[in-house]
N, C-alpha and C positions, 0 to 999 in steps of 0.2 A: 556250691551249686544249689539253686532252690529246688528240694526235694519235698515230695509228698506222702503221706500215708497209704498205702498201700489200699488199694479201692476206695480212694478219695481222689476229689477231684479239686483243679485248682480252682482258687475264691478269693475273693474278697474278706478277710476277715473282719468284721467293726464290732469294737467291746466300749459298750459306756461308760465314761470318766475315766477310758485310759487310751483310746485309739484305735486307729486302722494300721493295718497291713497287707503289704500279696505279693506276688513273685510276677518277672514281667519274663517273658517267653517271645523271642523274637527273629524269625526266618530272613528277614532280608532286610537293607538299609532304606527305612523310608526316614521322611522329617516333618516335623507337627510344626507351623508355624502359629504364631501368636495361640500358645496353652497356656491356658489360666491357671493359674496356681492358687485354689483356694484358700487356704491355708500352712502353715509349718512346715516341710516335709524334709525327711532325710532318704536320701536314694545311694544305695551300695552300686556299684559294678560287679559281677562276677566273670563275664564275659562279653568282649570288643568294648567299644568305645561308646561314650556317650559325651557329645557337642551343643554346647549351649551358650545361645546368644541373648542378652536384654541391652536396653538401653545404656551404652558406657561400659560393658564388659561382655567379656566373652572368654569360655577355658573349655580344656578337655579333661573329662573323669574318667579314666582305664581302670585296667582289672585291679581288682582291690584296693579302689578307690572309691570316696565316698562326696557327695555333695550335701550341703544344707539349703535349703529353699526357703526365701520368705513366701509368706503367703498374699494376696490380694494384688499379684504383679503377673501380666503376662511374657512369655519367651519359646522362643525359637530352639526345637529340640530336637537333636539327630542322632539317631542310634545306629553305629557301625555294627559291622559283622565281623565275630571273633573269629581264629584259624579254627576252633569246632562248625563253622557256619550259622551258629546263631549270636544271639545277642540276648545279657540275662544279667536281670537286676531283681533288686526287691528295693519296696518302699516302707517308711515308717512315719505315719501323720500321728499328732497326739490330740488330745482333749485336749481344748481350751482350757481348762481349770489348770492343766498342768504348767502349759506356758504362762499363763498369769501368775502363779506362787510363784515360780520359778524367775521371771523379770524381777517382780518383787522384792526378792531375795538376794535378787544380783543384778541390784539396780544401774551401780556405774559400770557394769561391762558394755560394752558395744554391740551395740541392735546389727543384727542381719539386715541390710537393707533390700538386697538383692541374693547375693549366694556368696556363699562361705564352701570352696572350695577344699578338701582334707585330704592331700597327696598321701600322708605319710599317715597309713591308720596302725595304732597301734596295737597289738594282740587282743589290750582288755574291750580299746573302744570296739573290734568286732565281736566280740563276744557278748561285750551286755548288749550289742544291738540285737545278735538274735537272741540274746533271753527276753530282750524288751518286744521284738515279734511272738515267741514264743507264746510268753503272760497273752499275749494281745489272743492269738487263737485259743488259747486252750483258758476254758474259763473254770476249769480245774482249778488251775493258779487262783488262790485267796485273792481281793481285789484292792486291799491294803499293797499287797508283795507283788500286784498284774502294775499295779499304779510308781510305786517304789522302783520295779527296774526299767518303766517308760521314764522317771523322772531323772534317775540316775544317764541315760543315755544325752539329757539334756545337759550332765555336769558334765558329761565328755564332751561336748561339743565347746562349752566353757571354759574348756581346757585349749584348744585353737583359738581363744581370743572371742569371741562373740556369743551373742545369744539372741533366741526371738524375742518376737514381741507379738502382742496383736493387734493387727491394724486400727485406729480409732478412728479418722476421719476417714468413713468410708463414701464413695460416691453413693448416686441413688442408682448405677446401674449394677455395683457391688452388692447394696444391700436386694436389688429384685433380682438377682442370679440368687442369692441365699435361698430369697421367698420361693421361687422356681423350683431351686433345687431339693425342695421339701415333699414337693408333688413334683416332677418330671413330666410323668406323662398328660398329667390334669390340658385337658383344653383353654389354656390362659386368653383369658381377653383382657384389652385394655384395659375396661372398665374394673373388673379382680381384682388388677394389679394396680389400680389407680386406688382402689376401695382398701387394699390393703394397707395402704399410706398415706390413708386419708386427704388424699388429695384428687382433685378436678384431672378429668383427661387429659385436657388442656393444659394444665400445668403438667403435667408428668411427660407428656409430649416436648413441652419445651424446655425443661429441665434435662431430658435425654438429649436434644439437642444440641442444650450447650458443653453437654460431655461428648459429643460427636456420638451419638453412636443412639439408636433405637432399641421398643421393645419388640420389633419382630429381629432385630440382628442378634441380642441378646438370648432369647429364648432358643434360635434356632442353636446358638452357641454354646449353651447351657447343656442343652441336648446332646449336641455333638462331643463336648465334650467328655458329659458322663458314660456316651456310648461308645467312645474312643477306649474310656477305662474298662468297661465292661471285658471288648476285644480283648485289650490287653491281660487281662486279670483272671477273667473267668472261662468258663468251658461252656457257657451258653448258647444256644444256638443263635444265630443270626436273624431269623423270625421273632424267637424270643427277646430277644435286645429291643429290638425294633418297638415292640409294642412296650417294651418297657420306658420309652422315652417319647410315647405318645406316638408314633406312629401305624397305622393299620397295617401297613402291606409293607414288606419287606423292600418290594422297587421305590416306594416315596419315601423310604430312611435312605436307601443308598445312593439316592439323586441328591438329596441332600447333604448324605457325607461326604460322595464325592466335591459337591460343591465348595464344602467346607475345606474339607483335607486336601482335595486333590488325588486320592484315589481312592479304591471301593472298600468297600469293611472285610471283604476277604484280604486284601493284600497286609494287612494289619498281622493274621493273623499265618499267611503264610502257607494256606494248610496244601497246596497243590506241589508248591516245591518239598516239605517236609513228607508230603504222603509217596512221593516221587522216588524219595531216598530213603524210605520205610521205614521212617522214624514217627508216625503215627498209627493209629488204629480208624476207624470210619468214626470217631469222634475227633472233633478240633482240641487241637490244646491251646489255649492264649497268647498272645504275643503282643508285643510292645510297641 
């Protein structure tokens, strides 16, 4: 189960040149459709189920069970509720430098294209996965030995047959969610993000066009998403989110999110039915 230190609070962890992690905490069954997957990720089950759908495939990940994710692909994701009544995973993203050695290395295995499914996880694969979270929070761990057990979770995953990659031909709405994603909250205007790629309005316009899709449906989704993660991950308040993704006022994020998601930023997190069954305190805990 994801447990925490004692007067800590759950987070986001992110360590340079070896990764992120965080535990997902989850009161009731909602579904994220089209989430962007930005990169790498490997996601455990601890508790109920997690459903995912992409183009050409679709599986279920139960309790101790693990998925692999490529990254720069969107999918459809639904998180059941286990017989405790929540629903509770943790995540494991790495540094690019890691996937890159690591392709390198084990050039003729078989790219992720989509998800790499792991029914059957063995004792070691969950254990270096939380040493490889571990290293990831605790920057204690030397970052030779933080790097060494996020790299080593990669030979396990090579061990099921596949391995990432990273994406090279990215579109131009791929590379301006990155640029986005660097400032969040920043006020983007066209012209920024045209300046940033050195290209004409104009063109950036029509170049988003012929990928279907704009930079105001982009940003709002950039947004939404990173605040999705937030929900899920951290213990922030719902004000605080809000303005962390560029919004001022808590009602024009959640007009938005609802937009997005289809329902409000609290249902996310649950905290009405958890506090009901007094499994909270008058702070929210995170959910997925």
């Amino acid at each position: 189960m994801i447990a925490y230190p004692a007067g800590s609070e759950p987070r986001i962890s992110l360590r340079p040149k070896v990764g992120a992690t965080a535990g997902v905490l989850q009161y009731q069954e909602l579904e994220f459709k089209r989430l962007f997957i930005e990169g790498p990720v490997l996601i455990m089950v601890e508790q109920g189920v997690k459903s995912l759908h992409w183009p050409g495939g679709t599986c279920e990940i139960r309790v101790g069970e693990a998925i692999a994710l490529a990254g720069g692909q969107s999918v459809d994701i639904r998180n059941r509720i286990g017989e405790d009544g929540t629903y509770r995973a943790r995540w494991l993203a790495w540094d690019g430098s890691l996937i890159a050695a690591h392709a390198n290395a084990h050039s003729r295995q078989p790219v992720i294209r989509n998800a790499l499914p792991i029914s059957c996880v063995p004792t070691g694969f969950a254990a270096a996965f939380r040493q490889a979270a571990d290293a990831v929070e605790d920057d204690r761990v030397p970052i030779d030995i933080a790097r060494h057990r996020a790299a080593e979770l990669l030979l396990w995953i090579g061990l099921h047959g596949r391995r990432f990659e990273q994406a090279r031909d990215l579109t131009l709405a791929v590379k301006i969610r990155r640029v986005i994603g660097l400032e969040v909250a920043r006020e983007w205007s066209a012209s920024a993000v045209a300046s940033a790629f050195a290209i004409s309005e104009a063109t950036l316009r029509r170049k988003l066009a012929d990928e279907g899709t704009s930079l105001s449906a982009i940003l709002v989704d950039t947004r939404m998403t990173f605040a999705l993660q937030l929900l899920q991950s951290t213990a922030q308040p719902v004000t605080q989110i809000a303005l962390a993704v560029g919004y001022q006022t808590p009602s024009q994020f959640a007009v938005r999110f609802r937009e997005r998601f289809g329902f409000a930023p609290t249902s996310v997190r649950g905290h009405r039915r958890a506090a009901a069954n007094g499994d909270l305190s008058s702070k929210e805990l995170p959910a997925a």
